[in-house]
N, C-alpha and C positions, 0 to 999 in steps of 0.2 A: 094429562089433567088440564081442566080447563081455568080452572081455581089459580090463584096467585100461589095462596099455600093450601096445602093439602089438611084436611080435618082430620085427625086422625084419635077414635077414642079407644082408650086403653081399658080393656076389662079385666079387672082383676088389679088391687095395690097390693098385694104380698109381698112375697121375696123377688118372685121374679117379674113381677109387675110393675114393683118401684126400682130394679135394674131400666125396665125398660122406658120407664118415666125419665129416668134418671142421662138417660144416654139419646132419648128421643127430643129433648129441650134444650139439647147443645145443638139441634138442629136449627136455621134460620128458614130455611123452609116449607115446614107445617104452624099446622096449630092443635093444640094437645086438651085433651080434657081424660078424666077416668068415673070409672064405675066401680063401684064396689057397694055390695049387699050389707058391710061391717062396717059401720059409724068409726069404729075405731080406726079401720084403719085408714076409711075416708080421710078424718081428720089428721091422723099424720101422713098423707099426701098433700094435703091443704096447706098444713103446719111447716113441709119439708119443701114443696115444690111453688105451693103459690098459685097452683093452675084448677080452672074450674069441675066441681065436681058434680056427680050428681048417683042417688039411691035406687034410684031405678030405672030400670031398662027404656022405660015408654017417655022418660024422661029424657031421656039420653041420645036415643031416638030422633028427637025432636030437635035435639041441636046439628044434626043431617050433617052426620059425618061420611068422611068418602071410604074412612077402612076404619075398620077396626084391626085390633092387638090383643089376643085373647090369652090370657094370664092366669087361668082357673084350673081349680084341680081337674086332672082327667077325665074324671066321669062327666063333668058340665062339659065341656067343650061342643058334644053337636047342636044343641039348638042355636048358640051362636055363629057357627061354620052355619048351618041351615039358612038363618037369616041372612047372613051375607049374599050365600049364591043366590037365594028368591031376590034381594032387594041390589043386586049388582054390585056390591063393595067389596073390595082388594081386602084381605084377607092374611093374618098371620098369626099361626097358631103354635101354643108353646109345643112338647111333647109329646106324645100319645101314646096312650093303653091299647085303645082302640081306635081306628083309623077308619074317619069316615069313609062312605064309599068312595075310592080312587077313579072309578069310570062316570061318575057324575061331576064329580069335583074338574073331571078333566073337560067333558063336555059342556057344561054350565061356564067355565074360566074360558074355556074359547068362545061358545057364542056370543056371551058377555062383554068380551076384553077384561077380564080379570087377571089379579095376579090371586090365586092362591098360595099361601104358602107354609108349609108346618114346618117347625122349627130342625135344623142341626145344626148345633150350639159347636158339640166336636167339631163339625168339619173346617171350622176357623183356627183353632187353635195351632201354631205353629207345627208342633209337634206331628200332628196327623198329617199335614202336609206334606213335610218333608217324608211320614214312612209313605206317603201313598206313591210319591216322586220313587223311593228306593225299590218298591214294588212293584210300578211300572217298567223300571228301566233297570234294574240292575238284577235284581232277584231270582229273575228267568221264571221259568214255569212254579208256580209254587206246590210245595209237598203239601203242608197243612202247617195251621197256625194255634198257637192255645191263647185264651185269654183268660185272665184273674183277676176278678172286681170284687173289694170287700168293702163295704160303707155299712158303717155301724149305725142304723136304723137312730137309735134314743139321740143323738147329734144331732141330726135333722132335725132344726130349729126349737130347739129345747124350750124354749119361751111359749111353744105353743103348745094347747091343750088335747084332751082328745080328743077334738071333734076334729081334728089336723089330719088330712087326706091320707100322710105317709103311716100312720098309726094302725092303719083299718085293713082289713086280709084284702077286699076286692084291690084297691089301690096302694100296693105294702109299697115301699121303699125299693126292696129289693125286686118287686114282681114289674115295677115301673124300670127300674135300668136294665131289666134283657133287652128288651126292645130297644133303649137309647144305647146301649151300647152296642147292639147289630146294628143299626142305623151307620153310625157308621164305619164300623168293621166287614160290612157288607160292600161299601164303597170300595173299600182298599180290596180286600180281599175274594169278591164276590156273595153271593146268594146262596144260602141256603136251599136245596132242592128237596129233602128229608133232612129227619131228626130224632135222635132215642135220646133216653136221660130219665132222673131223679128229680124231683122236686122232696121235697121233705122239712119238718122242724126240728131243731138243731137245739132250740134255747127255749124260755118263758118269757122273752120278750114281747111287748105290745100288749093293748088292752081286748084286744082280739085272742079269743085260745082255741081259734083253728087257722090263723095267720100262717101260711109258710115263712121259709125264713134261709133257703138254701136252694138252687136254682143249678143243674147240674147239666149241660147239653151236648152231644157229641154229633156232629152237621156233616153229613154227605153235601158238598160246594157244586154249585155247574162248573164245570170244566175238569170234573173229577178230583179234583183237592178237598180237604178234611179242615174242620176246623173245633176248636172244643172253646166252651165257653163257660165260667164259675162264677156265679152271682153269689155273694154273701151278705146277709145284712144283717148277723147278730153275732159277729166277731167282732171285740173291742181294737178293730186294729183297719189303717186304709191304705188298703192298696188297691193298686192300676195299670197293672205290667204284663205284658204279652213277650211273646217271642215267635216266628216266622222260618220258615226255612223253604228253599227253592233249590232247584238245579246249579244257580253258581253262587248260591252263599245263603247265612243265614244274619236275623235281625234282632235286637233285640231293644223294647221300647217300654219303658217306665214313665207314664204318664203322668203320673201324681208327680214326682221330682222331676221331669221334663228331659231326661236324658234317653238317649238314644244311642245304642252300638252297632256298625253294621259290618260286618266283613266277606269279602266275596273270593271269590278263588283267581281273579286276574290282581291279586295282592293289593286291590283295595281296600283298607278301613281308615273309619271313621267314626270317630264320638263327638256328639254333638250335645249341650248343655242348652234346652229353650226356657230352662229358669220352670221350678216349681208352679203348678197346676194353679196354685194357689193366688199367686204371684201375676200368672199372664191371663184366667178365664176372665175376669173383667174386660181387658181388651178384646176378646174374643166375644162376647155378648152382646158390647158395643160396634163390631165389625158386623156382625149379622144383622140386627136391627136394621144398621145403616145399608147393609146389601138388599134388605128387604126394600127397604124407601126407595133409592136409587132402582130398583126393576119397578118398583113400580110407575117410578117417573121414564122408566124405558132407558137407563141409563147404566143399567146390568143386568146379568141375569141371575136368576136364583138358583141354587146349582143343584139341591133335592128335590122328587114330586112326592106326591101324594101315593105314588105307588111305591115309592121306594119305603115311605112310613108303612103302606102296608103289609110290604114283607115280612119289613121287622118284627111288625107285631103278631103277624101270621106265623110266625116262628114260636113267639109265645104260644101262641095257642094249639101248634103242634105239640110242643116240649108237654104240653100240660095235658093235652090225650094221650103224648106215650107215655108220660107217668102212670098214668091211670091206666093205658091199657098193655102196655111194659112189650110194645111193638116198635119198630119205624112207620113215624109218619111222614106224610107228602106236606108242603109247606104250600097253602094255598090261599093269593091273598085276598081271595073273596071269605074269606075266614076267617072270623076274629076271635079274639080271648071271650071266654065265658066271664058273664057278670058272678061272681061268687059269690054263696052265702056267707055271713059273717055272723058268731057268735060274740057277743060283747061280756066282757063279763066284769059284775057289777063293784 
């Protein structure tokens, strides 16, 4: 970068936008500004942070920032990802439903010199670190793996109303974490190559009453290993705990409390305590942010692409044809999740 500091505007002050306000201004090296469409929440960004803001895009535009940070629910995300690659700015993107195209995003980021980047929030967290370490090096060939995510949908920012992204079938709560949680369980464990399962509702949760709400997947992995994976999000209860097993032992990892057991057949165990989910995602938020800035100043690198998001999400959108066509699907990640209808009801 040619700049003393780096422009960098923030779109999106939500939850996860005033994280990244919040963890981008202990920086001395940029300079920060945000966007937001909500006067409200403009002004407590104003109110909270002190840093210039502005309502609209052409506006925002105009103060020629070098990258944006994009903070908006799933469904906005590509015109912003669009504008960057056309107008050459470093790029970093929260999550994904859908994942823009991976072969443009790659080829536009190399002619350019860009950093694109979409978010794995996971892959900082202590915890994931250290099982991806026991996976690599002690677990041997792995058999298969289960995962168990339950996140009680109406928690999800209770202050907010129904126009709130997680509330709505296309963008449910629970239809957003298969993805973030293959993301990266896909790292540790490998890819999905096929996929059979259940999608289904469970409850009358949400203002939506064709919302799923139960996400069921059982994954044929490359290298022949199995892996099952259970979305919940209208079970009043939260957990985040897997378990692992390989040729010289097996693992077992509770994400939400931060413990980890592993034992291996040359009489190694070990339990390890990384302190509740709770407790350490902050520092993990803040370590990404700052991994993003640093590659872009060429001073790390960013350790997910854009095809790695697209697996993930190509996996949703397998899970959701073999629901419907009660087959194995191929996981392809020129393939994305269907936009859903959603019935609202009044």
């Amino acid at each position: 970068m040619n700049k003393q500091k780096i422009r960098i505007l923030q779109v999106g002050a939500g939850s996860m936008g005033s994280r990244r306000i919040r963890d981008l201004l202990l920086r001395p090296d940029i300079t920060l500004s945000v966007l937001d469409k909500r006067k409200d929440r403009l002004k407590k960004s104003v109110e909270s942070f002190g840093i210039q803001s502005f309502e609209s895009f052409e506006e925002a535009i105009d103060w020629k920032p070098d990258v944006l940070s994009i903070s908006t629910p799933p469904d906005q995300h590509d015109d912003y990802i669009h504008f960057a690659l056309e107008n050459g700015l470093h790029h970093f993107c929260e999550a994904q439903l859908w994942t823009y195209d991976f072969l443009k995003i790659k080829s536009e980021s190399q002619r350019k010199g860009m950093l694109s980047a979409t978010s794995c929030s996971m892959h900082f967290l202590p915890i994931i670190k250290q099982l991806k370490l026991f996976v690599n090096d002690k677990l041997g060939d792995l058999h298969a793996y289960q995962m168990y995510l339950s996140t009680y949908m109406p928690s999800w920012h209770p202050d907010e109303g129904v126009e709130y992204y997680a509330r709505h079938r296309n963008t449910a709560a629970g239809r957003e974490m298969v993805p973030f949680e293959l993301l990266y369980l896909n790292e540790i464990f490998g890819i999905a190559e096929e996929v059979v399962g259940s999608i289904g509702r469970r409850s009358q949760l949400g203002n939506d009453s064709e919302m799923e709400d139960t996400w069921c997947l059982q994954m044929n992995l490359a290298g022949g290993s199995f892996g099952q994976l259970v979305v919940l999000q209208a079970s009043p209860s939260t957990v985040r705990k897997g378990v692992c097993s390989g040729t010289n032992g097996r693992i077992e990892f509770d994400i939400y409390n931060g413990k980890l057991t592993a034992e291996f057949d040359d009489g190694y165990k070990e339990f390890i305590d990384y302190g509740s989910q709770k407790d350490v995602i902050e520092l993990a938020y803040k370590d990404e942010i700052n991994t993003f800035v640093d590659a872009v100043l060429g001073k790390a690198k960013w350790p997910l692409s854009y095809y790695d998001s697209a697996l993930a999400t190509a996996t949703l959108a397998a899970i959701e044809k073999s629901a419907t066509r009660g087959k194995w699907e191929k996981v392809d990640p020129r393939i994305q999740p269907e936009y859903l209808l959603c019935q609202i009801d009044n």
